[in-house]
TORZA-586707 format. One record per residue (C-alpha): z, y, x; chain. Coordinates in steps of 0.5 Angstrom, whole numbers. Layout:
N
     pz     py     px  fivex
      Z      Y      X      A
...
// end
This chain:
565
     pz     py     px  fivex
     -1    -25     75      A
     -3    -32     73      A
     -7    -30     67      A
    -13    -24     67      A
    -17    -23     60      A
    -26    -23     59      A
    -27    -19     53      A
    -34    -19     50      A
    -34    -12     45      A
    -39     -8     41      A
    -36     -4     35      A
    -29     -3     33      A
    -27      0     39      A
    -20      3     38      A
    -18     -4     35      A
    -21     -7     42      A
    -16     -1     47      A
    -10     -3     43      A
    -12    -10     44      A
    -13     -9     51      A
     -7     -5     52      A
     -3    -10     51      A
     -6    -15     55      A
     -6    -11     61      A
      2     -7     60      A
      4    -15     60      A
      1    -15     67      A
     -5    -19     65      A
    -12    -16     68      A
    -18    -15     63      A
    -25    -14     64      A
    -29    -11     58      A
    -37    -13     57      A
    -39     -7     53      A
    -47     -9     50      A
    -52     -5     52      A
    -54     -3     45      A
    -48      1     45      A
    -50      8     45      A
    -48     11     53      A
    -45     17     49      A
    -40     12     46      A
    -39      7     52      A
    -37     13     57      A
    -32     15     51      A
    -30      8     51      A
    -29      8     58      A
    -25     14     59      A
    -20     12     55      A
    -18      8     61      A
    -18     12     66      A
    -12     11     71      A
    -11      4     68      A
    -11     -1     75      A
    -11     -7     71      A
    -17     -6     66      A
    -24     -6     68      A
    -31     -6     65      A
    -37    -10     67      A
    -44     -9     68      A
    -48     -9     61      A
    -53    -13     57      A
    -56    -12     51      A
    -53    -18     48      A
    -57    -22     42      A
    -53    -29     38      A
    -56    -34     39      A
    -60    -32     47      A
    -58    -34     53      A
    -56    -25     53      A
    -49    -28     51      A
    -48    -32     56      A
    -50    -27     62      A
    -45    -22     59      A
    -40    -28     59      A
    -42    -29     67      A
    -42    -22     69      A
    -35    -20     66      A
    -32    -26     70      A
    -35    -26     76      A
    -31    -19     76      A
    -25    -21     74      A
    -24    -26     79      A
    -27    -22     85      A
    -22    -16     83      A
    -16    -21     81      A
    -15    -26     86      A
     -8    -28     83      A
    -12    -30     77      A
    -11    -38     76      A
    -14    -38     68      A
    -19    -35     64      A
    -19    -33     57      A
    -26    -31     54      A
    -24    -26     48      A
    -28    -22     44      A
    -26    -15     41      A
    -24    -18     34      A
    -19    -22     37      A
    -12    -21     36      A
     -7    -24     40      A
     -2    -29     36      A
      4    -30     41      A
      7    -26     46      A
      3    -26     52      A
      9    -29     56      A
      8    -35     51      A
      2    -36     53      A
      2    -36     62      A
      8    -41     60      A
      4    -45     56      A
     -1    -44     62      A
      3    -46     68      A
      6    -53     65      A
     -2    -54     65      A
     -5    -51     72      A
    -11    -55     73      A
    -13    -56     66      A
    -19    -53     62      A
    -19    -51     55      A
    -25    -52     52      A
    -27    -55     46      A
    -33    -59     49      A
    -36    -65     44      A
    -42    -69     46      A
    -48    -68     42      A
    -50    -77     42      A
    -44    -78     39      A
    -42    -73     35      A
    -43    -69     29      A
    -41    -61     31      A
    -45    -56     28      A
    -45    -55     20      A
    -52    -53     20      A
    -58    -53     25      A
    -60    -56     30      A
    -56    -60     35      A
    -59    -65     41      A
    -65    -62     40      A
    -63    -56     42      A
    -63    -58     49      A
    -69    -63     49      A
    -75    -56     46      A
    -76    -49     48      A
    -73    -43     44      A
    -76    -37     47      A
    -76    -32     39      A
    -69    -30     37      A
    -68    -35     31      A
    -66    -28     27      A
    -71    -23     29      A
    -77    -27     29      A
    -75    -33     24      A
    -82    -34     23      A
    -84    -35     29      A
    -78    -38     31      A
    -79    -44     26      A
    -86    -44     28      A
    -86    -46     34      A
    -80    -51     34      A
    -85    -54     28      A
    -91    -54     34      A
    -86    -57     40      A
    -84    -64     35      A
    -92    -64     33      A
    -94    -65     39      A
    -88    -69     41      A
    -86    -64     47      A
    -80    -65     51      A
    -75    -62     56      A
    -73    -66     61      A
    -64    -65     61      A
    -62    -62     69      A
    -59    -69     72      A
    -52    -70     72      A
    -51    -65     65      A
    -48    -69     59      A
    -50    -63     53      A
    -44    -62     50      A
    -42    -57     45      A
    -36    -53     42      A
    -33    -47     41      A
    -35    -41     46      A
    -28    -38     46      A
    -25    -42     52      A
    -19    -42     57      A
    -21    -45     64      A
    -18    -44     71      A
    -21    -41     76      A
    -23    -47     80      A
    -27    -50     75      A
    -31    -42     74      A
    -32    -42     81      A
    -34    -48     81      A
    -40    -47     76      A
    -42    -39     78      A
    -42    -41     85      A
    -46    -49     84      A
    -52    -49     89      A
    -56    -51     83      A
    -54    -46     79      A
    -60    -42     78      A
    -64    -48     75      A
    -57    -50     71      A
    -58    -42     68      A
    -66    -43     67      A
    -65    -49     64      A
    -60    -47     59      A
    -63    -40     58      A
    -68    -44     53      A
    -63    -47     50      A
    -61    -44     43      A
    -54    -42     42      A
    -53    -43     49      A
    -46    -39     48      A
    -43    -46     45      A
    -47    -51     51      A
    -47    -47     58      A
    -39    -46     60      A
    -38    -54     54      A
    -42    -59     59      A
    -42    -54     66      A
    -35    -55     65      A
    -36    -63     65      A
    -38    -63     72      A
    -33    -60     76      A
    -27    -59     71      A
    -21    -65     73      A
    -18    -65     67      A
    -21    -61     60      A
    -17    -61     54      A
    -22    -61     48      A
    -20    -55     45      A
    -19    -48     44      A
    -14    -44     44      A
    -16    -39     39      A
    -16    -41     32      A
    -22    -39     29      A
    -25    -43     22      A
    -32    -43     19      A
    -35    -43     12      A
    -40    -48     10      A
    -45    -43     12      A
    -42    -44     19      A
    -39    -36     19      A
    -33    -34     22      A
    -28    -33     17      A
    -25    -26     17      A
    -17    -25     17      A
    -14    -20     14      A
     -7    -17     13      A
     -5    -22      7      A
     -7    -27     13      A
      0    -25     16      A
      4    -32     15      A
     -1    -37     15      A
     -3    -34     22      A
      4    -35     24      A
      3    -42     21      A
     -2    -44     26      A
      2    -43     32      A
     -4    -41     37      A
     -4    -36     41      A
    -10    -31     39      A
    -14    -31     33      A
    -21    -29     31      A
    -24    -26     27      A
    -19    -20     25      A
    -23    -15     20      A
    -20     -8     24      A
    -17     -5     18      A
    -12    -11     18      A
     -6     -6     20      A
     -1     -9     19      A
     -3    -16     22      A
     -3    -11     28      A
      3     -8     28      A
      6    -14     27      A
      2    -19     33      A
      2    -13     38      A
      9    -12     39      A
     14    -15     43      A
     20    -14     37      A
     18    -20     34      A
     24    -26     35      A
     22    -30     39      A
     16    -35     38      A
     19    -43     39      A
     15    -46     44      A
     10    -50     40      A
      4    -54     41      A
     -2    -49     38      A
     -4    -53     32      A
    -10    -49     27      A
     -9    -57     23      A
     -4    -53     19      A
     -8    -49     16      A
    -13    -53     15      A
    -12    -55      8      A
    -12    -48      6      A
    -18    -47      9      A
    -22    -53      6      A
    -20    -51      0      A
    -23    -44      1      A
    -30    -47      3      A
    -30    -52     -2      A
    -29    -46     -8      A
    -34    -42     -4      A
    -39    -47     -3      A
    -37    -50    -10      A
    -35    -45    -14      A
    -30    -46    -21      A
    -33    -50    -25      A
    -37    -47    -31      A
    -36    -39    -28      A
    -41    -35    -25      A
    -41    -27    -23      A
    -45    -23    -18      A
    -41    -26    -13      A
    -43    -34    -14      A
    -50    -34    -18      A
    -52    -42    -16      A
    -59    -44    -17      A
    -60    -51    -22      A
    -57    -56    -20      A
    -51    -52    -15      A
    -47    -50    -21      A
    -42    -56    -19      A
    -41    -56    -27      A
    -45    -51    -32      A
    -40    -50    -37      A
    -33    -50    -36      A
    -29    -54    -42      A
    -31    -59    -47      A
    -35    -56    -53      A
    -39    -59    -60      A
    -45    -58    -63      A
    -47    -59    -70      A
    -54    -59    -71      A
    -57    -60    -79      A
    -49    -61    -82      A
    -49    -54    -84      A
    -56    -55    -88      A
    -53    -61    -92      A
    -46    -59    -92      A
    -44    -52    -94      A
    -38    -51    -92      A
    -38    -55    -86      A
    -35    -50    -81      A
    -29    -49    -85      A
    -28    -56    -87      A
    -28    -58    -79      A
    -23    -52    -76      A
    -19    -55    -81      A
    -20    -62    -79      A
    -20    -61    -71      A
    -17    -55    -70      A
    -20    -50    -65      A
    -25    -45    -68      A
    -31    -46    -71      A
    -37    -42    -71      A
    -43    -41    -74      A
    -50    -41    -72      A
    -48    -38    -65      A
    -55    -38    -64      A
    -58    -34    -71      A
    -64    -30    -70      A
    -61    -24    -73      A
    -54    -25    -71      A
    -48    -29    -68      A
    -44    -32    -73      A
    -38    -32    -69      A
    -31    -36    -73      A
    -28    -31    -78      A
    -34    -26    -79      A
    -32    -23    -72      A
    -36    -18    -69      A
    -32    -18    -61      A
    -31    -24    -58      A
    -26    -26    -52      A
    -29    -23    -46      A
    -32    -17    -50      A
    -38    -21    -52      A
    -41    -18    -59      A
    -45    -21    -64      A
    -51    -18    -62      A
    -57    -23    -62      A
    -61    -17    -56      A
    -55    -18    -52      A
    -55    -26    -53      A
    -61    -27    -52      A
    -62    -23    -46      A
    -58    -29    -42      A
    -57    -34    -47      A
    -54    -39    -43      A
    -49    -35    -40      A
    -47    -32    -47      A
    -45    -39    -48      A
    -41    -40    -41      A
    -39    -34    -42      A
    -36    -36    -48      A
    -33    -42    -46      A
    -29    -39    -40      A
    -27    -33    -44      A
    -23    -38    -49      A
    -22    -44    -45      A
    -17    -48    -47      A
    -18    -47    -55      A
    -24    -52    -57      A
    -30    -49    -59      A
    -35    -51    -63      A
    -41    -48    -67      A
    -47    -50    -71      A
    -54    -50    -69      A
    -62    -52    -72      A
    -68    -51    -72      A
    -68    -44    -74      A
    -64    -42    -69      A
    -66    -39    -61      A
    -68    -45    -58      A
    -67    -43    -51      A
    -61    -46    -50      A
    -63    -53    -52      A
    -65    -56    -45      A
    -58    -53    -42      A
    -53    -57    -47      A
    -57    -62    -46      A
    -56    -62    -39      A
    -48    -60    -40      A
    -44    -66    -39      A
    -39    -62    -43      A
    -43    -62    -50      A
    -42    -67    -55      A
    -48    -66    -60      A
    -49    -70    -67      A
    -55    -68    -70      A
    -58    -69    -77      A
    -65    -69    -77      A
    -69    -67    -81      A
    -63    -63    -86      A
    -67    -57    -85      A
    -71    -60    -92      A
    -64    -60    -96      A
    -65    -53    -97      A
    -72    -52    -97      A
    -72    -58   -103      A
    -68    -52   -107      A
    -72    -46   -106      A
    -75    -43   -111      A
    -81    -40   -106      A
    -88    -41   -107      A
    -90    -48   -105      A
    -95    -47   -100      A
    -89    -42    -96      A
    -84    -48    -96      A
    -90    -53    -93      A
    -91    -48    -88      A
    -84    -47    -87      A
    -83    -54    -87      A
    -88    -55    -82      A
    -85    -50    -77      A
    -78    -53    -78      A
    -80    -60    -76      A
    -85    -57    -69      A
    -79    -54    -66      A
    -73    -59    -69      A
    -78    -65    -66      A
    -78    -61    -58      A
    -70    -61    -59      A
    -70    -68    -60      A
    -75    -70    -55      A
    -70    -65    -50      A
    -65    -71    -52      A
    -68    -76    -51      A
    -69    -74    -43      A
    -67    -78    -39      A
    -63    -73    -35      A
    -60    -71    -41      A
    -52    -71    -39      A
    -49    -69    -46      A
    -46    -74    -51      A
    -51    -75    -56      A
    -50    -77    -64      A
    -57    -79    -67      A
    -58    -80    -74      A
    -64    -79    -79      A
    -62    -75    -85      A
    -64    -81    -88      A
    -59    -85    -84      A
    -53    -80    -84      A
    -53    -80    -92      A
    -53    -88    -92      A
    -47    -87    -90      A
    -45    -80    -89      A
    -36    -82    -87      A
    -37    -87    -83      A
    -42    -83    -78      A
    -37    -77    -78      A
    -31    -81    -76      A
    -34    -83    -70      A
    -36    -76    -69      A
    -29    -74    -69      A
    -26    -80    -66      A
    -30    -78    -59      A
    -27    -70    -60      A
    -20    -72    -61      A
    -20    -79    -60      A
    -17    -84    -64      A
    -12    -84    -69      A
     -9    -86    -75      A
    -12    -80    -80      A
    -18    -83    -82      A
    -23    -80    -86      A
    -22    -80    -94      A
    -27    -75    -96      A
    -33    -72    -94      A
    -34    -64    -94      A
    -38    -64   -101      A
    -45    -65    -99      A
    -52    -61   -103      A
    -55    -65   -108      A
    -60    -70   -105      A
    -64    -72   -111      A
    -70    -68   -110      A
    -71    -70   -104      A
    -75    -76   -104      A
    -80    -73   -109      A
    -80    -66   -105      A
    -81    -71    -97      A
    -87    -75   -102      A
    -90    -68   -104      A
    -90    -65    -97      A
    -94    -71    -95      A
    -98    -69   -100      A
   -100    -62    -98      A
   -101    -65    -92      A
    -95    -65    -87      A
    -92    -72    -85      A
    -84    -72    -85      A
    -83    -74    -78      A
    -75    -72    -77      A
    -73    -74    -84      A
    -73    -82    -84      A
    -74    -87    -90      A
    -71    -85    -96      A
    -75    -90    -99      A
    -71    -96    -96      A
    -64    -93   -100      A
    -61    -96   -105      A
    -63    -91   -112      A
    -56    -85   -112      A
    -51    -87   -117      A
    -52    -82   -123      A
    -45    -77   -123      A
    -40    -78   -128      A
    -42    -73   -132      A
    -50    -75   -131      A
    -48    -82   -134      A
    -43    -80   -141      A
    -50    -75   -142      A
    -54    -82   -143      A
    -48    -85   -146      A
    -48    -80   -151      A
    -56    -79   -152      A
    -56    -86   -153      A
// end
């Protein structure tokens, strides 16, 4: 009986009998702390399970809260029982009513007596030292903590608010080194009656009932005082997220628990049977006699935190909505936009699925509908061609896309037309790549047969909208590749611009381009661009169609001539 068992239980109680039971048929004697909030009904039942069972015992109740000093108390009130009822008793090991031992108990009191006067307990100062993964850590110590940091946030926050404006402080009880670790230990029976019986302990538990989270600093620095040999850390293996939330194990947990060589694990989800069957009985081959080592497991576990604090690149469910600028990526693969080519060339989309492969839309973005490649009505991921549906969350319809085809190029066109919700989103998106054509919407608009004064105000709208597109490009913070080029500029040399563009999608090679998709007829846009100046509507977008060399006639134009002459 060199071993006896403190167990903190609050819910899950045939998970925490079994558990005890075990323990104690090994000849290790327990004794449960059950919170006081348990209704008294249900602790009576609890405890009648027990009846004739000389080696488990209960001790005296509190309502036990996180973060207060009520944690602590149940721990003292559970220990002072098991060594006063158990006087062979020479380690203490603190679990709670979600632990599950790892290695059979026999394992553990021989691993114990190569190690008679050593405490485990993870015990880290606080000056040297970074423990916690979020909160406070030496002022812990140093201010009053009086409000439940969950049940009274605002009062909490208040008042540490007020201690540090008016630069109040606690004076730390001489001879304690604050340290702080992991409430789970093991420690002898010297070092507990060491602190449970000190001569200043009713000033040690004055003290520390004030400090937050006393459950990870009372037993952690006490134990510096007295303990002649400590081994800073824990038997149990327990890992945290990156909220600093236990993480919970579950039946597809089995093997990497037996990895880790430690002899209790924590948390263990109740409903986890075969981890229970399987731990909790003694048919198991024989455990090699290894040092506990949760290092093992680390990897996976910081793997786990880092896909949940970051989240795949470009995916959003309901489970992982991150704020702006949490997304660890707003897309997940590279795509193209094509803003104005579709306006100067008219079979551009087709032409380009040709030339890079991939699949090629249309205006994604079209007020009426979505353009999908192919005239499709249903994409990948069951995303439809409706505008409503769309618009509803334009963003996501383009994550959406681009996750439901990932490793398929996508590329779409867009302009001025189109619902411009998603302009600042691709301009933020390190994924895109946009070569824009400004001002290409007036190709079209120099060849409509609709009365003038409709073209001069579609003209005007057109340019509005396209020059906050372009200012969105020209932000600082824009992360997406941008081509830039007036209308006038990319007609001046229409091959070259292009093959940059290309060159940049799927990187240099030795197909170069030797045509151009056929373009609209340009010749009117000079005299279309002069007289919307003279309506009144200054092209801004367009460029200066008055610095080009004068278009070389077609062939056909120039044998008319010939002839005429």
């Amino acid at each position: 009986m060199s071993l006896g068992f403190v167990m903190l239980v609050h819910t899950a109680f045939d998970r925490a009998e079994q558990v005890a039971r075990y323990w104690a048929d090994h000849d290790c004697p327990v004794v449960i702390h059950v919170d006081g909030k348990v209704p008294m009904k249900a602790f009576r039942a609890f405890r009648d399970r027990f009846r004739g069972e000389p080696k488990v015992r209960f001790s005296k109740r509190v309502r036990v809260e996180w973060g207060t000093w009520s944690l602590v108390r149940a721990t003292q009130l559970a220990t002072e029982r098991l060594l006063d009822n158990f006087p062979q008793v020479r380690h203490v090991f603190l679990a709670s009513g979600s632990c599950l031992p790892l290695r059979p108990v026999g394992g553990l009191q021989a691993y114990l007596a190569t190690h008679p006067e050593t405490d485990f307990i993870e015990s880290v100062t606080t000056d040297e030292v970074t423990w916690t993964v979020d909160g406070l850590e030496r002022e812990r110590f140093t201010l009053r903590f009086p409000f439940s940091w969950r049940r009274r946030r605002r009062l909490f926050d208040r008042y540490v608010a007020i201690q540090r404006a008016l630069g109040l402080k606690r004076r730390i009880p001489e001879g304690v080194s604050p340290h702080l670790g992991s409430q789970w230990w093991c420690l002898t029976r010297r070092t507990l009656e060491s602190i449970l019986n000190a001569p200043d302990r009713a000033k040690m538990d004055r003290y520390f009932a004030k400090v937050w989270i006393p459950d990870e600093s009372y037993f952690q620095s006490l134990a510096r005082r007295y303990s002649p040999a400590i081994e800073s850390r824990s038997l149990t293996l327990s890992k945290f997220d990156v909220q600093g939330k236990p993480h919970v194990f579950y039946d597809d947990h089995a093997k990497l628990l037996e990895r880790s060589d430690c002899f209790v694990a924590r948390k263990v989800w109740p409903r986890a049977d075969l981890l229970y069957r399987t731990f909790l009985t003694d048919d198991r081959p024989a455990a090699k006699r290894a040092e506990p080592n949760p290092g093992k497991i680390d990897r996976v576990f910081s793997k786990a935190n880092e896909r949940r604090g970051q989240g795949r690149p470009g995916l959003y469910s309901q489970a992982r909505f991150p704020a702006a600028g949490w997304e660890n990526g707003l897309t997940c693969a590279r795509y193209n936009v094509f803003a104005g080519f579709g306006d100067l060339h008219p079979g551009f989309a087709d032409w380009l699925a040709r030339r890079i492969g991939g699949r090629v839309h249309g205006h994604l973005y079209h007020p009426d509908r979505v353009e999908f490649a192919g005239g499709e009505t249903v994409m990948n991921g069951c995303l439809t061609d409706s505008a409503t549906l769309r618009d509803y969350r334009p963003t996501q319809f383009l994550t959406n896309l681009l996750w439901s085809t990932r490793g398929e190029r996508q590329s779409f066109l867009f302009g001025p037309r189109d619902t411009q919700e998603i302009v600042d989103f691709m301009a933020r998106d390190p994924n895109a790549t946009l070569a824009v054509v400004s001002g290409a919407w007036a190709v079209p608009l120099s060849q409509s047969q609709a009365p003038f004064p409709e073209i001069r105000a579609e003209a005007a709208r057109l340019q509005r909208i396209e020059l906050e597109f372009l200012k969105a490009l020209r932000d600082r913070h824009v992360s997406a590749r941008v081509h830039l080029w007036t209308l006038a500029d990319y007609v001046a040399q229409p091959m070259e611009k292009l093959q940059g563009v290309l060159d940049e999608i799927t990187g240099p090679g030795p197909r170069r381009l030797t045509t151009v998709p056929d373009m609209r007829p340009l010749d009117d846009i000079p005299a279309f661009l002069q007289r919307l100046r003279n309506e009144g509507v200054k092209p801004q977008v367009t460029g200066d169609f008055a610095s080009l060399p004068a278009r070389r006639p077609a062939p056909e134009a120039e044998a008319q001539v010939r002839d005429a002459g």
